[in-house]
C-alpha positions in Angstrom: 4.4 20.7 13.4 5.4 20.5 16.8 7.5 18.0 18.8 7.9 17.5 22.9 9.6 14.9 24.9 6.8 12.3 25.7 6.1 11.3 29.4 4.6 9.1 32.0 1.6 11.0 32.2 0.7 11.3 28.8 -3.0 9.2 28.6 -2.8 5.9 26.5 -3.6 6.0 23.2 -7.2 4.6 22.3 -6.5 1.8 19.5 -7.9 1.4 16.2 -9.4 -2.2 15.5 -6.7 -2.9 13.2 -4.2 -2.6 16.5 -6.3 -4.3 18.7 -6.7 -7.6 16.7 -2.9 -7.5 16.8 -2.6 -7.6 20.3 -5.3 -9.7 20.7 -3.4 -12.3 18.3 -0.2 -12.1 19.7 -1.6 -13.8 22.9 -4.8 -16.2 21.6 -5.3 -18.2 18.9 -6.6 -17.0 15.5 -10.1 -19.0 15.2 -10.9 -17.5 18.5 -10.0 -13.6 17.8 -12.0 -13.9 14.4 -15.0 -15.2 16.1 -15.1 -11.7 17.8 -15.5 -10.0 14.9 -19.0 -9.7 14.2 -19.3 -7.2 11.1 -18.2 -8.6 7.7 -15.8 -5.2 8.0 -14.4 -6.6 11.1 -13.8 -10.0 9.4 -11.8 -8.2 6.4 -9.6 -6.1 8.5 -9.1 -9.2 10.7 -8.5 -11.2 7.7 -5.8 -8.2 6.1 -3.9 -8.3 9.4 -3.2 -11.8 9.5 -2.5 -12.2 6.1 0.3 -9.4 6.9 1.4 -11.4 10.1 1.4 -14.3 8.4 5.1 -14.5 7.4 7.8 -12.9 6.2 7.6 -10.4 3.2 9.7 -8.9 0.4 10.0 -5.2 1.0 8.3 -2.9 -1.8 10.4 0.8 -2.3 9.1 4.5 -2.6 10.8 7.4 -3.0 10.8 9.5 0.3 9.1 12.6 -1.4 6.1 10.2 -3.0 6.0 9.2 0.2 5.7 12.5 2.2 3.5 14.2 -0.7 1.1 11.6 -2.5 -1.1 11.7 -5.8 -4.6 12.8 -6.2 -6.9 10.2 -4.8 -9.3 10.6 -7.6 -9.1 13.0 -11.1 -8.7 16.5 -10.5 -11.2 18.8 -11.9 -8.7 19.9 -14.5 -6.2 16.9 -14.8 -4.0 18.6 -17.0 -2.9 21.4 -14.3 0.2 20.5 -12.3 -0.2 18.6 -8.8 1.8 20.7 -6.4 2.8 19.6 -2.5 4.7 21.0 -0.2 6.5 19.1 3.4 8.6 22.1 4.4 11.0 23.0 2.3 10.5 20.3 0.0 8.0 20.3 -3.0 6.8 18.1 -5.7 5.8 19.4 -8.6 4.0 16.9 -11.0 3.4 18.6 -14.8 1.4 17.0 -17.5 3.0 16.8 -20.8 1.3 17.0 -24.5 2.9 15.0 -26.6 1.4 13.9 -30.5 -0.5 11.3 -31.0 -2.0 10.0 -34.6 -5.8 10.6 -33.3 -6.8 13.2 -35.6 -9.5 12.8 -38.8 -7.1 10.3 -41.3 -4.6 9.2 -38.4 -2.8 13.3 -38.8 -1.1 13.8 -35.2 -2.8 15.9 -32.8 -1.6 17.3 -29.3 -2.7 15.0 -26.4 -2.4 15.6 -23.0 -3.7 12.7 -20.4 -3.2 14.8 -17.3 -1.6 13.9 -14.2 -1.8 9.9 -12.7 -4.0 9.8 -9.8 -5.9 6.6 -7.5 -4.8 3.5 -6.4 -3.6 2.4 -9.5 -1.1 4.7 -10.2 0.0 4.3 -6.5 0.5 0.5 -7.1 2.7 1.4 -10.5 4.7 3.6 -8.9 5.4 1.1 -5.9 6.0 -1.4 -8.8 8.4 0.5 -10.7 10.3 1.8 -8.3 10.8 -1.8 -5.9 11.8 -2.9 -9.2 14.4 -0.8 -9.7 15.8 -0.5 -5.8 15.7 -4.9 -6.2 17.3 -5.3 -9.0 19.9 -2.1 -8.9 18.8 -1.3 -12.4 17.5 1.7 -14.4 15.7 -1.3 -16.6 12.1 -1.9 -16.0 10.1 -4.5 -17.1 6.5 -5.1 -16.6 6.2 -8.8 -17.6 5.6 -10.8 -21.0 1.3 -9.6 -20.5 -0.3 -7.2 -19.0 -2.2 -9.6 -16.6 0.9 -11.1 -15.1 2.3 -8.2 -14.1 -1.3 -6.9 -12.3 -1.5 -10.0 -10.7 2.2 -9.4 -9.1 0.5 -6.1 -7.8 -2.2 -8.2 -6.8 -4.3 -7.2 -8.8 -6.4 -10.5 -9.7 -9.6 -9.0 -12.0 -7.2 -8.4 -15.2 -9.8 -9.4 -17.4 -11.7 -6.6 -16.8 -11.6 -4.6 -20.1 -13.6 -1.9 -21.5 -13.4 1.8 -20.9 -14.1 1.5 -17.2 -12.2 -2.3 -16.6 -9.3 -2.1 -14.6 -7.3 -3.1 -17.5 -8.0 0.2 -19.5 -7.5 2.1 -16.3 -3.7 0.9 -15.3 -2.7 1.4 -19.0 -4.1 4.9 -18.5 -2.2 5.3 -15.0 0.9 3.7 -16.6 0.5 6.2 -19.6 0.0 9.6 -17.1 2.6 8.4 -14.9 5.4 8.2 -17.7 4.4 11.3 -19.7 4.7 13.9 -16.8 7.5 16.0 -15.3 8.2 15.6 -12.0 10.3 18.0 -10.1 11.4 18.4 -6.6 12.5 21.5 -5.0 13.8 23.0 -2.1 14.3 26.3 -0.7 17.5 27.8 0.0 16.5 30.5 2.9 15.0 28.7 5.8 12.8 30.7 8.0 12.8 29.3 12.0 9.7 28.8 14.0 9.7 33.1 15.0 9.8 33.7 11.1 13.9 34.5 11.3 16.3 33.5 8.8 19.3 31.0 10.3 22.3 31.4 9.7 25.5 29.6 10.7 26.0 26.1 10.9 22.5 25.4 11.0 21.5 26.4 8.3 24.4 25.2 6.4 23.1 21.7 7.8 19.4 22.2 6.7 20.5 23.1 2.8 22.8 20.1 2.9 20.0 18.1 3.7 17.7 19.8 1.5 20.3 19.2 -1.3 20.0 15.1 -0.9 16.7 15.8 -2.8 17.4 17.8 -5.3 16.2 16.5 -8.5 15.1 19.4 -10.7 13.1 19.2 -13.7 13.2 15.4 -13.2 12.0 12.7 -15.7 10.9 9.2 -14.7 11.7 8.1 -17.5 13.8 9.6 -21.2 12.2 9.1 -24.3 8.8 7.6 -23.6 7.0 8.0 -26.6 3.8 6.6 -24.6 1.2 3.9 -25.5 -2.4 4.1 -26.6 -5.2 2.5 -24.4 -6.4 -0.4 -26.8 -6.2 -3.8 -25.6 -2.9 -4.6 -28.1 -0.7 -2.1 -26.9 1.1 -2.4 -23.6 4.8 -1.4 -23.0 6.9 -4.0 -21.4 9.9 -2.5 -20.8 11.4 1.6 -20.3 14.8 2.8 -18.8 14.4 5.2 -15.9 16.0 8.6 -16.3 19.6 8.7 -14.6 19.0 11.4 -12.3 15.7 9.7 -11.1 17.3 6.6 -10.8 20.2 8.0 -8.7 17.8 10.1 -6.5 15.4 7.0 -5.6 18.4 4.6 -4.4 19.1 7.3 -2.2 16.2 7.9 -0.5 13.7 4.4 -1.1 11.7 3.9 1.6 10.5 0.7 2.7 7.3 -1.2 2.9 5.8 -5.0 4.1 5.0 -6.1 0.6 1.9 -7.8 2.1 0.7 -4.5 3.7 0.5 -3.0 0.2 -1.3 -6.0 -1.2 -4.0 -6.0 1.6 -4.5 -1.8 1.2 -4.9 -2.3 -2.7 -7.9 -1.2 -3.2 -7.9 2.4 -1.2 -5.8 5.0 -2.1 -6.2 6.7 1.1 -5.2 3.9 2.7 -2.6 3.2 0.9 -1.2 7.0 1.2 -1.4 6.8 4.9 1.0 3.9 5.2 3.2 5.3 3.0 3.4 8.1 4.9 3.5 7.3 8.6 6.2 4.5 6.9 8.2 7.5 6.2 7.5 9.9 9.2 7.5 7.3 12.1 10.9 5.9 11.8 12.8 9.8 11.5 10.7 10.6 14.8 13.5 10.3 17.7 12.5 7.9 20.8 11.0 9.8 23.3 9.8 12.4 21.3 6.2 13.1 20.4 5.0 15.4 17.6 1.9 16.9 17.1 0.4 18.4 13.9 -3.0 19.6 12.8 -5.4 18.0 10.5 -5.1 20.8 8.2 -1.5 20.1 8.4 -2.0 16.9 6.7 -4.2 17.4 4.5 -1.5 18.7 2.8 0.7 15.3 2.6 -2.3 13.3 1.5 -4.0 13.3 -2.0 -7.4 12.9 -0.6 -9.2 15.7 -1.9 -12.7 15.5 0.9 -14.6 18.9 0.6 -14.7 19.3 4.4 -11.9 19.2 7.1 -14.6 16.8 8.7 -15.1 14.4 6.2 -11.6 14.1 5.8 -11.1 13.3 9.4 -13.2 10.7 9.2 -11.9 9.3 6.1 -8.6 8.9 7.4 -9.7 7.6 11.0 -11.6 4.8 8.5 -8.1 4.1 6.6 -6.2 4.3 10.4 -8.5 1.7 11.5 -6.8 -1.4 9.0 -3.8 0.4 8.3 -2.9 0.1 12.3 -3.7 -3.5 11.7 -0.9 -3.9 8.8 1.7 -1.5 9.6 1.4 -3.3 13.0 5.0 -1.3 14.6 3.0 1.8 14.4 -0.4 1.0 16.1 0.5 2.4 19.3 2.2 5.7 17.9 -0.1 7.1 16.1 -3.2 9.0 17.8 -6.1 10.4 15.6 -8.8 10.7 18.2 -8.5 14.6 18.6 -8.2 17.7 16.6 -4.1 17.7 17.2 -2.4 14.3 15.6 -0.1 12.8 17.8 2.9 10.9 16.4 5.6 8.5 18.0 8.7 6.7 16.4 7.7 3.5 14.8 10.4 1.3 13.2 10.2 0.3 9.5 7.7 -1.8 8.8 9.6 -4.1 6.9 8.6 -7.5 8.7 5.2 -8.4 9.8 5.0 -9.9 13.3 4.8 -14.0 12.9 1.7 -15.3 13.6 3.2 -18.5 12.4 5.8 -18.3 15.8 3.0 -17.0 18.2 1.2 -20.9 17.0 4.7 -22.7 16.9 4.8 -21.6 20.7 1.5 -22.9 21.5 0.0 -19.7 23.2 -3.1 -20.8 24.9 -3.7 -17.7 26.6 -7.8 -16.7 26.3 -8.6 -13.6 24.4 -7.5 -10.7 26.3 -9.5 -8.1 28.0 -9.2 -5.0 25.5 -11.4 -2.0 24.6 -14.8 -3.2 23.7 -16.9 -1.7 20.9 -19.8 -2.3 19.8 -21.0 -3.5 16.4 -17.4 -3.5 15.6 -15.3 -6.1 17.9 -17.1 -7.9 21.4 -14.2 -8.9 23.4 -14.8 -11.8 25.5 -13.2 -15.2 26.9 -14.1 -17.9 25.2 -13.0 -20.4 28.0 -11.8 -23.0 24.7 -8.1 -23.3 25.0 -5.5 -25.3 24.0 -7.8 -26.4 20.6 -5.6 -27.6 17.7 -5.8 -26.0 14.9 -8.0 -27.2 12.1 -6.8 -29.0 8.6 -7.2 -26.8 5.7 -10.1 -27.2 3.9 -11.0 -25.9 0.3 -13.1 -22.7 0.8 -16.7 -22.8 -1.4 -17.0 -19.7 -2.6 -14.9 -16.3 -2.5 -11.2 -15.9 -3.1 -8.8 -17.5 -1.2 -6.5 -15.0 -0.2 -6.9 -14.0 3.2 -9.7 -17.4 3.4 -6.3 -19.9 2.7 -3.5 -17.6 2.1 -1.9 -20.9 2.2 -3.9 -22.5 -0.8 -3.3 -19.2 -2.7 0.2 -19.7 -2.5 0.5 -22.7 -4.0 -1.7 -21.5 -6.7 0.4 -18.5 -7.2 3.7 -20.0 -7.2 2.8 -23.0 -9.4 -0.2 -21.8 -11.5 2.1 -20.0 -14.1 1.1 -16.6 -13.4 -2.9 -17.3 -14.2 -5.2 -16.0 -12.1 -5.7 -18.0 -9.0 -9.2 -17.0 -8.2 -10.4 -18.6 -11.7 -8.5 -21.3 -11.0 -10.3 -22.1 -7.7 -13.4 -21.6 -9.7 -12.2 -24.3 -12.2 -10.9 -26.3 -9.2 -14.1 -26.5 -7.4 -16.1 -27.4 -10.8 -13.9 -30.2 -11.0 -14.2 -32.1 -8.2 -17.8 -31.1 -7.4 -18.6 -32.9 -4.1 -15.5 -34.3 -4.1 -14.4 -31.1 -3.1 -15.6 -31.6 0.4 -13.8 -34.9 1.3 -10.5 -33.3 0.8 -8.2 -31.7 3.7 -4.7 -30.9 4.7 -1.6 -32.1 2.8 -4.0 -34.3 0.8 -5.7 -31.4 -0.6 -2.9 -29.4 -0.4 -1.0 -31.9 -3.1 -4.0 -32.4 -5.1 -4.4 -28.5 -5.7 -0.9 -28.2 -6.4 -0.8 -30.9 -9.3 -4.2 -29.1 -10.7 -2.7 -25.6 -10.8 0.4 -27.3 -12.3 -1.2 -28.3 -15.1 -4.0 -25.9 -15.4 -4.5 -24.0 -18.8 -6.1 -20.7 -19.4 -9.4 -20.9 -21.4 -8.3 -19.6 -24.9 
């Protein structure tokens, strides 16, 4: 990896369409940058970057080496050989564990191995557990009184998707992989420098200190777990983190926009770019510019592509939302060529207000950015100073990045049921009625119905 002092002359970096509908809605209003988007994949990213931009977030926690060296995006070919990464002198090493399980002819015990956690589900447990345990300051974990409330704090809405290929078999599977393994960071002692020489002096003496902060060998999530089976009746609530783990991840958490990991849930390679340029981009000094090769990170990513090329162009896809969410990096991070350049990004901890950019009644047309097309037309609309309109009831779809607003309320007040079949139920309900109803008026009326709502038995 190298680094170099950035300068004037450097060429602008070309922006992603995440980016650009950022910059775009810092200056116009929101109905007029989504009319620009004329691909139902330009209207999603649109919609996941103001949902981020929204308002302020809780931050979600990682540890630094999860961050810098992810999981398998999908299951390895043998899932029960260890997942190895290396950044430098770190590595993560991620063993699978047998342990007995009464599966045998008669209930006898048998030796079981589930293999190592990979996809986005294990990502989003491991986010999970570990904000949990940075928030609260507690080794203590608990995953909620049912398995759907707690997916649904992931934002995860579909819990009732059973069966051996529902999401709900597929989390308890993560959740079980996850907790059975050995995870184990190490760190070499000799460092070699860039003209394959040994330091020596007070260098290195620096390097193995900071090599030492991660030092967690032969670590275990979590002590004792004596697992769970994948049957609809058996889901572990609560486990105790191991001490050392524990110790290591308040240490070294690294921060994320809870909203950002809501609207990357469903991609795992999305969701491991984030993480990762959420703990490279803040340790890059101002000024400075590294480049690394493709190959390079390949190795920090779990996505397993079978060509260099189709990785490239798996991870330009993810850049192209994930510039949109994590929205301090979008102009520090350049994918365009066969060397990745990278800038220093702050955390991105807070989402830039889209609520303040309308309190200060921007009325500025949309601005004049890079135009692509089939993807985002770029125009001026020549309709300004428009007020905003009332909030109506969507009629189909979900209403989380439709009325983020309305899904609020239903997720604040609904009692931890599932606020898409709620706005099923809703709309049933009032039928036509549905139609007449806007602003704080339907704003009150759906809260009162989610209040009392029940869950079919």
């Amino acid at each position: 990896m190298a680094r170099r002092k950035t300068g004037d002359a450097d060429a602008q970096i070309a922006l992603p369409l995440g980016a650009r509908f950022v910059d775009a809605l810092t200056a116009s209003p929101a109905e007029e940058v989504r009319a620009l988007a004329e691909t139902a994949e330009a209207k999603r990213i649109f919609d996941a970057v103001r949902y981020v931009m929204e308002e302020e977030s809780l931050p979600n926690f990682m540890h630094s080496a999860l961050c810098a060296m992810s999981l398998p995006v999908k299951a390895p070919k043998d899932p029960t050989a260890p997942v190895i990464r290396r950044d430098g002198n770190i590595s993560l090493i991620i063993q699978p564990m047998e342990r007995q399980e009464p599966n045998g002819p008669g209930g006898e015990f048998v030796s079981v191995n589930r293999g190592v956690p990979y996809g986005r589900h294990a990502r989003l447990i491991m986010i999970y557990i570990m904000t949990e345990a940075v928030r609260t300051r507690t080794r203590e974990i608990y995953l909620g009184s049912s398995f759907s409330s707690w997916l649904r704090r992931m934002g995860i809405t579909n819990t009732s998707s059973g069966g051996k290929r529902g999401t709900r078999t597929s989390v308890q599977d993560q959740i079980d992989r996850i907790l059975n393994c050995q995870w184990t960071i190490r760190w070499d002692d000799d460092v070699a420098d860039g003209r394959g020489k040994r330091n020596d002096g007070r260098k290195a003496a620096v390097q193995k200190d900071q090599m030492r902060a991660f030092a967690v060998n032969d670590m275990r999530i979590v002590n004792q777990y004596a697992g769970l089976r994948t049957g609809e009746g058996s889901f572990v609530s609560h486990f105790v983190l191991s001490e050392e783990f524990y110790n290591e991840l308040l240490k070294h958490s690294v921060p994320f926009n809870e909203r950002a990991i809501v609207a990357l849930k469903d991609s795992a390679t999305k969701l491991d770019l984030y993480t990762w340029l959420a703990y490279r981009l803040p340790r890059i000094p101002q000024g400075t510019e590294v480049r690394l090769s493709w190959q390079d990170l390949a190795k920090h990513l779990g996505n397993q592509s079978s060509t260099m090329t189709k990785f490239r162009q798996s991870v330009r896809a993810a850049w192209e939302e994930v510039s949109g969410v994590y929205q301090q990096a979008r102009h520090s991070v350049d994918l365009s060529d066969l060397i990745i350049k990278l800038r220093h990004a702050e955390k991105p901890i807070k989402g830039m207000l889209l609520v303040q950019a309308e309190q200060e009644k921007a009325k500025k047309t949309v601005p004049s950015l890079i135009e692509e097309a089939g993807m985002l037309r770029l125009y001026s609309s020549g309709k300004t100073g428009e007020s905003s309109k009332p909030i109506r009831f969507p009629a189909t779809g979900s209403l989380e990045f439709s009325e983020p607003e309305l899904y609020r309320i239903g997720r604040d007040y609904g009692s931890n049921n599932s606020v898409s079949i709620m706005a099923d139920a809703f709309r049933r309900a009032l039928g036509g009625q549905i139609d007449t109803l806007e602003g704080d008026v339907l704003k009150d009326r759906w809260k009162k119905y989610v209040e009392r709502w029940k869950a079919p038995s």
